[in-house]
N, C-alpha and C positions, 0 to 999 in steps of 0.2 A: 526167375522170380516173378510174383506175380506184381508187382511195383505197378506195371506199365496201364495194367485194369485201370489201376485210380481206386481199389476197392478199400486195397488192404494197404495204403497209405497212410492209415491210425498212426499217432503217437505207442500205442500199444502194442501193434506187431513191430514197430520200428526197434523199440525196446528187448521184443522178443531176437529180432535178427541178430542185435547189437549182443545179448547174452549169450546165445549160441553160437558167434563167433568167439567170443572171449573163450569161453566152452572150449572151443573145436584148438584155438591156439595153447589156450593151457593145456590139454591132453596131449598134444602133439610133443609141448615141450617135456613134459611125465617123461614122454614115449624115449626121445630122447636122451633123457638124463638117464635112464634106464639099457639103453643100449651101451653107455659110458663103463 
């Protein structure tokens, strides 16, 4: 992560992080239900 820079410590890429986890756990869970 580049966090540690101090660059991209924005409200707006933090947002960005936060969506792309949600992202990455919702698909996971798709993936999941799917293997069921």
């Amino acid at each position: 992560m580049a966090r540690d820079s101090g660059t991209l410590t924005c409200p707006f890429t933090d947002s960005i992080q936060k969506k792309l986890g949600e992202f990455q756990n919702t698909r996971k869970e798709i993936e999941d239900n799917s293997k069921n």
